[in-house]
Backbone as JSON, one array per atom type, in Angstrom:
{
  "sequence": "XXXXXXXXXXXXXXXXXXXXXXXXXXXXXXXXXXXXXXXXXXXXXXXXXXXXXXXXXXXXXXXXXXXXXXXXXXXXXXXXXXXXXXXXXXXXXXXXXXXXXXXXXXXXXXXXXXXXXXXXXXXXXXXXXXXXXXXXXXXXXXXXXXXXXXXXXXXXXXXXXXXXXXXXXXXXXXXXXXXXXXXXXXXXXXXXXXXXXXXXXXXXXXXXXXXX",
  "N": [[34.06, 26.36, 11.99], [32.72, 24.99, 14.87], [29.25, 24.67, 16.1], [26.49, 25.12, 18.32], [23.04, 24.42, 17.02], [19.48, 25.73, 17.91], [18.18, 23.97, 18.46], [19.71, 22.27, 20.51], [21.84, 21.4, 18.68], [24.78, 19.74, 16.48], [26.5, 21.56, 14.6], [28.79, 21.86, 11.48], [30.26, 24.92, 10.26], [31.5, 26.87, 8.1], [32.79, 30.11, 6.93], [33.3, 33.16, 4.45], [34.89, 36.0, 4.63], [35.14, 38.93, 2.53], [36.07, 41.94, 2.56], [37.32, 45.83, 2.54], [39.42, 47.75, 3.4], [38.63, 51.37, 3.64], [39.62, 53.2, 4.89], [42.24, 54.3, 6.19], [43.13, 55.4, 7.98], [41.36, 54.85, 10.55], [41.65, 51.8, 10.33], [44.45, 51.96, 11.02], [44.56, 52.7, 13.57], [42.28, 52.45, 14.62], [41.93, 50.21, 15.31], [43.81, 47.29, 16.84], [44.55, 45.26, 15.61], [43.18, 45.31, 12.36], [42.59, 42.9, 10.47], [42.8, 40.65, 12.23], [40.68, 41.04, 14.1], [38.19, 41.34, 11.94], [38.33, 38.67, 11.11], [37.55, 37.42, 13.39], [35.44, 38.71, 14.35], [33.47, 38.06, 12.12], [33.56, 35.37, 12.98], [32.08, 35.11, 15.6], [30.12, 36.22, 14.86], [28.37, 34.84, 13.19], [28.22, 32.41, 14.76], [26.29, 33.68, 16.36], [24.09, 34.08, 15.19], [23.23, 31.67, 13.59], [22.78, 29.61, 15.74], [20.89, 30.42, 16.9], [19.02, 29.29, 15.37], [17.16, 26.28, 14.53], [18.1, 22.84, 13.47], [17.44, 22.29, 11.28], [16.38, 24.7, 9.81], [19.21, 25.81, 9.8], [20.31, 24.81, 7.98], [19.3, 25.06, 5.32], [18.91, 27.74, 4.93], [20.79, 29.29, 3.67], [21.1, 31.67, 2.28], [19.76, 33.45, 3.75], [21.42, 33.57, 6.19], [23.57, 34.94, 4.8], [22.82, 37.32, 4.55], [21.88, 38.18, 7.03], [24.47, 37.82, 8.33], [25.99, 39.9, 6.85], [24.67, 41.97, 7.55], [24.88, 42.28, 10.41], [27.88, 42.18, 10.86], [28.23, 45.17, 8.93], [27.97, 47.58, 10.57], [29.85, 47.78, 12.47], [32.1, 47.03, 11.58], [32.72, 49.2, 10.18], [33.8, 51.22, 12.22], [36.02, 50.93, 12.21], [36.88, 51.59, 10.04], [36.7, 49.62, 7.87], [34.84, 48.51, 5.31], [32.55, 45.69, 4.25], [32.58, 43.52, 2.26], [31.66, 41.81, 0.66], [30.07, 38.25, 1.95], [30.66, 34.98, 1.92], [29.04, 31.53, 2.68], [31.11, 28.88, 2.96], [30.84, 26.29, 3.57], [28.0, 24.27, 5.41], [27.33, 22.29, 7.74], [25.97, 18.61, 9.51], [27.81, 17.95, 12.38], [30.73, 15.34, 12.48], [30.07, 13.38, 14.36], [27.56, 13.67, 14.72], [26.35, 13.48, 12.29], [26.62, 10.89, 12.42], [24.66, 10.14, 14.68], [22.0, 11.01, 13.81], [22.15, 9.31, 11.74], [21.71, 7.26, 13.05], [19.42, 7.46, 14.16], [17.72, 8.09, 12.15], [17.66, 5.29, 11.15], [16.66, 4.21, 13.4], [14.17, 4.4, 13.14], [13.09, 3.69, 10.96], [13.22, 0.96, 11.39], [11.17, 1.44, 13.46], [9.13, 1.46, 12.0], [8.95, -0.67, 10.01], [8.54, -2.28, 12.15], [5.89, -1.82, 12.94], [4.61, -1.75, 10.81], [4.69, -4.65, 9.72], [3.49, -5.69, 12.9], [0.81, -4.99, 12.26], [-0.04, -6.13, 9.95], [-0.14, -8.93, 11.19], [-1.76, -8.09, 12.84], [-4.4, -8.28, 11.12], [-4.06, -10.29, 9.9], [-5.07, -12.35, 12.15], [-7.04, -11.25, 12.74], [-8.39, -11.82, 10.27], [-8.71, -14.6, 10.73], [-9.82, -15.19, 13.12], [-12.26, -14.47, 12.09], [-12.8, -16.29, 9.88], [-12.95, -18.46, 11.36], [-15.4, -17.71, 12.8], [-16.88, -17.92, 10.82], [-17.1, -20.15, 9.98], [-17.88, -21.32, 12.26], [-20.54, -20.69, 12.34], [-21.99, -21.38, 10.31], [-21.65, -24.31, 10.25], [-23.49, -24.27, 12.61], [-25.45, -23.31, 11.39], [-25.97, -25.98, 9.73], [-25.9, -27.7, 11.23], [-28.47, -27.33, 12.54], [-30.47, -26.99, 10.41], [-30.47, -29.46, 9.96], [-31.47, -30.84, 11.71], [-33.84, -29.88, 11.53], [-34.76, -31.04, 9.35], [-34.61, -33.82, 9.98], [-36.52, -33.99, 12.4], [-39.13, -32.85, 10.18], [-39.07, -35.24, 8.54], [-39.51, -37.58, 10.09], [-42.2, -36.7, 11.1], [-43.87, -36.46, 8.75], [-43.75, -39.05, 7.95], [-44.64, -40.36, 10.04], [-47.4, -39.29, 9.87], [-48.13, -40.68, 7.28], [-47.63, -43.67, 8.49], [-48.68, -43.74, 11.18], [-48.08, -44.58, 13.44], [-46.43, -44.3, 16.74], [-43.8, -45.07, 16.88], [-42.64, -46.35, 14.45], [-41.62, -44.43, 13.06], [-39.31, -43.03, 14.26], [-37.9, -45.63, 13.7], [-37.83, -46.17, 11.25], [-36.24, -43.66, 10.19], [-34.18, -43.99, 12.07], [-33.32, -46.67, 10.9], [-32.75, -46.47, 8.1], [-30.32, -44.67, 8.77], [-28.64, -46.6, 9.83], [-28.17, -48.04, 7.28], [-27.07, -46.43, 5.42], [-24.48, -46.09, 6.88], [-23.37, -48.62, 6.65], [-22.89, -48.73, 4.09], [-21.29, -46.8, 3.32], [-19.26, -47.95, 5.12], [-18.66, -50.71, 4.06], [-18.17, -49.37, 1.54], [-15.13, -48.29, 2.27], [-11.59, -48.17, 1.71], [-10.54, -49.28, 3.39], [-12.02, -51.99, 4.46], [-12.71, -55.34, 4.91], [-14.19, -57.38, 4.86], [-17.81, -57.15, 5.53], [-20.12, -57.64, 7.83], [-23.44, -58.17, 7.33], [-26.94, -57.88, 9.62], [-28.94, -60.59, 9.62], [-31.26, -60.18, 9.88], [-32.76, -56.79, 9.74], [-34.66, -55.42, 10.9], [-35.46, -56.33, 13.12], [-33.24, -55.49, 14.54], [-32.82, -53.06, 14.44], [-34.78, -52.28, 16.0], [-33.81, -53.38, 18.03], [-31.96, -51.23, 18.63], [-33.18, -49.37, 19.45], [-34.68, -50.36, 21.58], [-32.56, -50.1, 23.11], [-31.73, -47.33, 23.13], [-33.84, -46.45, 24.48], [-33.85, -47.48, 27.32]],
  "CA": [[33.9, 26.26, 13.44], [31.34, 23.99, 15.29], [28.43, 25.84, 16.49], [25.58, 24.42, 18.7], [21.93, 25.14, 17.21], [18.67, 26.36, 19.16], [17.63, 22.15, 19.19], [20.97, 21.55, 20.5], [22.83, 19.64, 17.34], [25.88, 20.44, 16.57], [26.74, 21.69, 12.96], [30.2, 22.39, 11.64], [30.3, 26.26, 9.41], [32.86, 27.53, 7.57], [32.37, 31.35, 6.25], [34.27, 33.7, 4.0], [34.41, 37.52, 4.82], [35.6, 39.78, 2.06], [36.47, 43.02, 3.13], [38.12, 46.28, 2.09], [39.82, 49.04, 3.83], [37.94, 52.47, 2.73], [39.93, 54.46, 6.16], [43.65, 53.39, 6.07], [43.62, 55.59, 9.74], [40.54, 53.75, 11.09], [42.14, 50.98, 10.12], [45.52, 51.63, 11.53], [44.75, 53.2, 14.68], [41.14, 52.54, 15.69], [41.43, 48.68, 16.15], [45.24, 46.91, 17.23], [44.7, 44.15, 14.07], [41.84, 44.55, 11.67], [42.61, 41.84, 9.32], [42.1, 39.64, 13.19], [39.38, 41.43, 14.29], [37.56, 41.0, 10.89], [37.76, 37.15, 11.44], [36.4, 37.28, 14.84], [33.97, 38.95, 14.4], [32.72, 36.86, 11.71], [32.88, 33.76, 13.5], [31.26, 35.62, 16.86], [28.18, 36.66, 14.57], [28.27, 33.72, 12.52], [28.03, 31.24, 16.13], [24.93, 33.86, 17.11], [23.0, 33.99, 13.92], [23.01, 30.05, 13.79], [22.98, 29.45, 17.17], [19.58, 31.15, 17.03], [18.22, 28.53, 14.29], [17.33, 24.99, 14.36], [19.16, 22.26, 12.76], [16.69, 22.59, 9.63], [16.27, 25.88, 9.27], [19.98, 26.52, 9.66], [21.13, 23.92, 7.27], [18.35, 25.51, 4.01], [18.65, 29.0, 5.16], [22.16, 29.98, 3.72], [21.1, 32.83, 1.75], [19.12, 34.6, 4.9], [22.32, 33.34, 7.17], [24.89, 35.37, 4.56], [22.46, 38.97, 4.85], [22.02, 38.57, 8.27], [26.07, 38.23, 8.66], [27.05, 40.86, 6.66], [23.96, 43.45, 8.01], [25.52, 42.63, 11.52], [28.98, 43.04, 10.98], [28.53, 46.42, 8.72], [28.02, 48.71, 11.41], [31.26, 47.41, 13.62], [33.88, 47.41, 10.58], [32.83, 50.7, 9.82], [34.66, 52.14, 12.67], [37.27, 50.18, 11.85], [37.9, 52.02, 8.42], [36.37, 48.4, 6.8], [33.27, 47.68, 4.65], [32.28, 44.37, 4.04], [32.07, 43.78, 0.23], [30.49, 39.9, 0.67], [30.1, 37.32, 2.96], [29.63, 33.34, 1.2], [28.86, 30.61, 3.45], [31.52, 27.93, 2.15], [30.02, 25.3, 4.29], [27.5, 24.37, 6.52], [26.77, 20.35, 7.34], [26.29, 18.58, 10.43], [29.33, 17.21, 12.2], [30.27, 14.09, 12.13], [29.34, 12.62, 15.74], [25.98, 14.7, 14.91], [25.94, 12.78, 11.32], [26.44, 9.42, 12.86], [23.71, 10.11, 15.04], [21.13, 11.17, 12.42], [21.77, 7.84, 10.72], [21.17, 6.04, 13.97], [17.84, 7.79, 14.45], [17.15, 7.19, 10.94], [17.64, 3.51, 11.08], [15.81, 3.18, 14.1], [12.7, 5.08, 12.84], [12.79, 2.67, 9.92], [12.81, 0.01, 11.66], [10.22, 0.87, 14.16], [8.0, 1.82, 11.2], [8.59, -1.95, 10.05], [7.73, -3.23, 13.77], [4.57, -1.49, 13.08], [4.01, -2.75, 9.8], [4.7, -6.1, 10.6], [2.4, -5.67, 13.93], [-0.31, -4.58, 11.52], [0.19, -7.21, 8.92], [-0.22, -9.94, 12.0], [-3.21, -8.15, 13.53], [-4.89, -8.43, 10.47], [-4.26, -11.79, 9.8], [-5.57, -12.78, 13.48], [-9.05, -11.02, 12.66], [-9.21, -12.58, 9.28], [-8.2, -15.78, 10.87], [-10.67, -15.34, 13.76], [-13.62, -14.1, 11.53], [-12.83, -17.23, 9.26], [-13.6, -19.3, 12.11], [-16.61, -17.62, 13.57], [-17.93, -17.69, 9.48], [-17.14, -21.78, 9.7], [-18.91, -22.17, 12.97], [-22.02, -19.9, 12.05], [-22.58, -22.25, 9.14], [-21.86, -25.51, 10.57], [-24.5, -24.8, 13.43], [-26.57, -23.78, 10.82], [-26.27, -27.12, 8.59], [-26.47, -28.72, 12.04], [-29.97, -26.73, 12.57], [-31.29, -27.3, 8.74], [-30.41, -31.06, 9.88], [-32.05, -31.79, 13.06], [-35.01, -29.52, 11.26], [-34.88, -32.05, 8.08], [-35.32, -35.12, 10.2], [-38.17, -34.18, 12.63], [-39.81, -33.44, 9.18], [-39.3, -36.66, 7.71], [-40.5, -38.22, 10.98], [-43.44, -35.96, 11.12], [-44.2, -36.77, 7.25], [-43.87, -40.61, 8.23], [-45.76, -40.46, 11.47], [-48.17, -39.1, 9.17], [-48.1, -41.59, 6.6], [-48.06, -44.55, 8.82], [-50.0, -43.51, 12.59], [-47.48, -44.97, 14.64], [-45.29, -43.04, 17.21], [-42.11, -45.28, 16.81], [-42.71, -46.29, 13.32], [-41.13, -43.06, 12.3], [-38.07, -43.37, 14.55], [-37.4, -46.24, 13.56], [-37.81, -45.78, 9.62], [-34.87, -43.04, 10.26], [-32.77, -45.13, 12.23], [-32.72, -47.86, 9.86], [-32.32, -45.62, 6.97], [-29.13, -44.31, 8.94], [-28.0, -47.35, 9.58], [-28.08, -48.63, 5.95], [-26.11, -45.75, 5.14], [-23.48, -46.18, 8.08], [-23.14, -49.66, 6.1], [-23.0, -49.15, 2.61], [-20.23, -46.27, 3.61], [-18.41, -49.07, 5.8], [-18.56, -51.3, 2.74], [-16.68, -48.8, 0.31], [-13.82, -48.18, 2.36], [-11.01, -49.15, 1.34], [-10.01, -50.41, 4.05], [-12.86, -52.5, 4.42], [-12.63, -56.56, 3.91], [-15.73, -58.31, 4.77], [-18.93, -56.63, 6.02], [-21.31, -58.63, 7.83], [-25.2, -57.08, 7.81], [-27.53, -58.63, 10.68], [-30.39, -61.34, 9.21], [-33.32, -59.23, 10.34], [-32.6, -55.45, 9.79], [-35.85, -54.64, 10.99], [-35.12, -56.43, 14.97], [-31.35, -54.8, 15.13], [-33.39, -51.58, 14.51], [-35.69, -52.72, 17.46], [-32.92, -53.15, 19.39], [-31.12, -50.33, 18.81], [-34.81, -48.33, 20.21], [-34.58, -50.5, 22.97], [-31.17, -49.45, 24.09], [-31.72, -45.92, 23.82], [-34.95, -45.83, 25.83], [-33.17, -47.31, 28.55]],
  "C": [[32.64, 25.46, 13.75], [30.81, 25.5, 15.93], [27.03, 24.66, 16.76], [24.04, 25.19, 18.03], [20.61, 25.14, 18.42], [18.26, 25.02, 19.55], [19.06, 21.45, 19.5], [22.31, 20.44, 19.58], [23.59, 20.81, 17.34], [26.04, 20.07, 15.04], [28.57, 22.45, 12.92], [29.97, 23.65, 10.18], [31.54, 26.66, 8.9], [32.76, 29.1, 6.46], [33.31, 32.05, 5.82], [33.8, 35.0, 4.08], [35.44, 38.45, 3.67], [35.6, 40.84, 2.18], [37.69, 44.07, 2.63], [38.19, 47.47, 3.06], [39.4, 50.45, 3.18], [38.27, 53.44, 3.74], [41.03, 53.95, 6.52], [43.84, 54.02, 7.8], [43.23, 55.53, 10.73], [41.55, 52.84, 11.13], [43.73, 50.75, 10.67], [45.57, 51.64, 13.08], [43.27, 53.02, 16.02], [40.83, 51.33, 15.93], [43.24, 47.71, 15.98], [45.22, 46.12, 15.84], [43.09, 44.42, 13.48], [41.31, 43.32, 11.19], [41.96, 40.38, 10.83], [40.38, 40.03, 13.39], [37.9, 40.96, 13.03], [37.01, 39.89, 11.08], [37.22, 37.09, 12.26], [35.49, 37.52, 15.07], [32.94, 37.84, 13.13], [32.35, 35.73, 12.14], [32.07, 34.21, 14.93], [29.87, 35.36, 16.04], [28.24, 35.72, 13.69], [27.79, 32.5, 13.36], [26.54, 32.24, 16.56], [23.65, 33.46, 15.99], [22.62, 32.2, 13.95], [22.7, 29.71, 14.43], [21.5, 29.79, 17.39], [18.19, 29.88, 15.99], [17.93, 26.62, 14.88], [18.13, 24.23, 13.26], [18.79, 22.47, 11.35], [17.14, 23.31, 9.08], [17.63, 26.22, 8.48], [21.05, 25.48, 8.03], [20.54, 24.1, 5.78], [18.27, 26.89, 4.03], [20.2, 29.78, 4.83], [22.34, 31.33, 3.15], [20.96, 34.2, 2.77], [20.44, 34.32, 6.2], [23.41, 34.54, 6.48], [24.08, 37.18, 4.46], [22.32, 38.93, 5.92], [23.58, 38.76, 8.7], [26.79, 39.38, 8.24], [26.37, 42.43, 7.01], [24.62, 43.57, 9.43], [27.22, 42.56, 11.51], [29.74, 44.29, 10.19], [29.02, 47.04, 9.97], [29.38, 48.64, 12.55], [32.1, 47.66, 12.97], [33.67, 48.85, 10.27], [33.02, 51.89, 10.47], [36.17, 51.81, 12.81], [37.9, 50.82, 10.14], [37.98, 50.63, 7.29], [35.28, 48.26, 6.78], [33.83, 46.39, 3.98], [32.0, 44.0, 3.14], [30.95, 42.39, 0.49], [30.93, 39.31, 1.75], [29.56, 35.77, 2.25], [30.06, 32.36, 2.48], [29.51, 29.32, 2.87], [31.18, 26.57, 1.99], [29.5, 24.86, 5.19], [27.09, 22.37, 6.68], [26.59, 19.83, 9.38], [27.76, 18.11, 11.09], [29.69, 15.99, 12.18], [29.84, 13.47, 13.2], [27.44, 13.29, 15.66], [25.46, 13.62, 13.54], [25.46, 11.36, 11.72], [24.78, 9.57, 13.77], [22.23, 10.19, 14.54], [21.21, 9.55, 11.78], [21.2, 6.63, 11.3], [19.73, 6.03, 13.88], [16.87, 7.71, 13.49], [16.67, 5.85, 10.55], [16.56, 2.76, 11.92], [14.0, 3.8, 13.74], [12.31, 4.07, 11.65], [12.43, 1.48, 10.45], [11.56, 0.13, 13.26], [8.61, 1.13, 13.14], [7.9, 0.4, 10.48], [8.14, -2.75, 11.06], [6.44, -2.93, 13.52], [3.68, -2.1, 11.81], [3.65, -4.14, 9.89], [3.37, -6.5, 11.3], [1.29, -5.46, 13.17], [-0.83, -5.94, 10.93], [-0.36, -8.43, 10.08], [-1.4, -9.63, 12.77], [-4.31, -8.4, 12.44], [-5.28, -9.48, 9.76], [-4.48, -12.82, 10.97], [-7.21, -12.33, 12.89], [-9.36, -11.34, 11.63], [-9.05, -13.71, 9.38], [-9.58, -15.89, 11.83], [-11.97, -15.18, 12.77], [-13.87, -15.45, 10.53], [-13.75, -18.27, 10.03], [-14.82, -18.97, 12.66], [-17.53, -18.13, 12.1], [-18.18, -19.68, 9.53], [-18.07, -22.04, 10.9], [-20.34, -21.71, 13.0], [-22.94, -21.05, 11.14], [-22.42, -23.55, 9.83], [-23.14, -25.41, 11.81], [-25.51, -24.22, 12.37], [-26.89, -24.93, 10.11], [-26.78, -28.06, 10.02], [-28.39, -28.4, 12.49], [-31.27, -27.21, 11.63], [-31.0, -29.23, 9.19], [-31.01, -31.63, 10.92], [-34.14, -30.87, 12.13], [-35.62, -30.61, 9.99], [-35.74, -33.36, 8.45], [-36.18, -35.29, 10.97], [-39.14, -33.82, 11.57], [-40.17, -34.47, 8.4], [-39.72, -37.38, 8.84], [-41.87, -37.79, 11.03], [-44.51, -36.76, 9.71], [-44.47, -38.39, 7.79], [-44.69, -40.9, 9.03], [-47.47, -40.03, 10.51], [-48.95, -40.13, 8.15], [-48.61, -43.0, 7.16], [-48.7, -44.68, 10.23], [-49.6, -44.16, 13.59], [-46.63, -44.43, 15.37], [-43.86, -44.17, 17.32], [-42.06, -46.12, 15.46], [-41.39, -45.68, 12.71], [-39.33, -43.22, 12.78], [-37.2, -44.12, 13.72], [-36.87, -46.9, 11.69], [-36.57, -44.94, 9.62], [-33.88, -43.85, 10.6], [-32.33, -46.45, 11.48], [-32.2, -47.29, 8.82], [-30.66, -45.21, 7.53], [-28.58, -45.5, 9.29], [-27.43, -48.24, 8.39], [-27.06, -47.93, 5.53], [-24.82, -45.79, 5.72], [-22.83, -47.8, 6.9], [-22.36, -49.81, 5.05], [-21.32, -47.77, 2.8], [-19.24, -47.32, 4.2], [-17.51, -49.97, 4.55], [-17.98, -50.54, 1.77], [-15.68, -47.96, 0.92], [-12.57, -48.82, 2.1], [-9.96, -50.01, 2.17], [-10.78, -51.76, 4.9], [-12.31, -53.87, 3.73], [-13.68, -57.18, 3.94], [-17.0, -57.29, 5.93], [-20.34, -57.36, 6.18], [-22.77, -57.53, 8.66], [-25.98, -58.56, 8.68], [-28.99, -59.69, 10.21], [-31.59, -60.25, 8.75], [-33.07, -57.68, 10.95], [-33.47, -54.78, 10.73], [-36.12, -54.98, 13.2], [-34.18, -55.9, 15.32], [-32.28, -53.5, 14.85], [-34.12, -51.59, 15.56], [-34.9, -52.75, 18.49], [-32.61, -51.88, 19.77], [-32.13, -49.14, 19.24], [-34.87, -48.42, 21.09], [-33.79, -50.09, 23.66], [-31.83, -48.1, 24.32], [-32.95, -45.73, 24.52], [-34.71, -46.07, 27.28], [-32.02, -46.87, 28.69]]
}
């Protein structure tokens, strides 16, 4: 028989009542059919006892389901002129619109436990994606730092050396322009590279521009 438990699921039971007549005039006269009665009452107190359980409980609990059935229907057969030798629980399962459902709720618990994985997996590779980038621009403004600190030292050092205030400048900016050059010159896509006569006036110029 189906039988709803206390979290509303629906399980399907099937129970066996063995039973013996020990009052043949109980038994004839103090209930219209025993042999019915017998069954009915089993499946009555078989639908409460369950009925009382959750789907868990009632689906691991077959031992404490077959002494509770046969302590509550002693005391009834035994004005009936019938004791209850055993009671086995043949089978208890859910049913199948109850199974199907279980497999749904299964499926989708799986898959929201991969949405979450997933979601994890992708937040984690955002903050080691972001932290990548803060680590690249930490360091590039420091190389840019260690590089603007490099070359007012080597002006400083020069200004030093030779006691002129655009001396020094202009010792750097030629120096970077030589380099700008000699890079120019080994590309390979480079065909002819023409340098200016008088390095030392195109560096003069290029002072004059930027002061105006």
């Amino acid at each position: 028989q189906e039988i709803i438990t206390k979290d509303n699921a629906v399980i399907v039971a099937n129970a066996l009542c063995f039973a013996k007549v020990v009052d043949p005039q109980k038994a004839s006269y103090g209930v219209q059919n025993f042999s019915f009665a017998v069954t009915s009452l089993t499946m009555t107190s078989l639908r409460a006892i369950v009925g009382a359980m959750d789907l868990d409980e009632a689906l691991s609990s077959r031992e404490q389901i077959k002494a509770r059935l046969r302590e509550a229907m002693s005391e009834q057969t035994e004005d009936w002129g019938v004791t209850v030798r055993s009671v086995e629980i043949q089978d208890i399962k859910p049913s199948e619109n109850m199974q199907l459902a279980m497999e749904r709720q299964a499926a989708a618990e799986r898959e929201r436990k991969a949405d979450v994985t997933r979601a994890e997996g992708a937040k984690q590779a955002a903050i080691l994606e972001a932290e990548a980038r803060l680590q690249s621009a930490k360091l590039d403004a420091e190389a840019q730092i260690n590089l603007a600190e490099a070359s007012a030292r080597a002006i400083s050092l020069v200004k030093e050396a030779v006691g002129n205030e655009t001396v020094p400048a202009m010792y750097l900016l030629g120096e970077r322009y030589v380099g700008a050059m000699e890079n120019l010159a080994s590309s390979n896509n480079s065909k002819v590279v023409v340098l200016p006569a008088d390095l030392q006036e195109t560096v003069r110029g290029l002072m004059g521009r930027n002061k105006t």
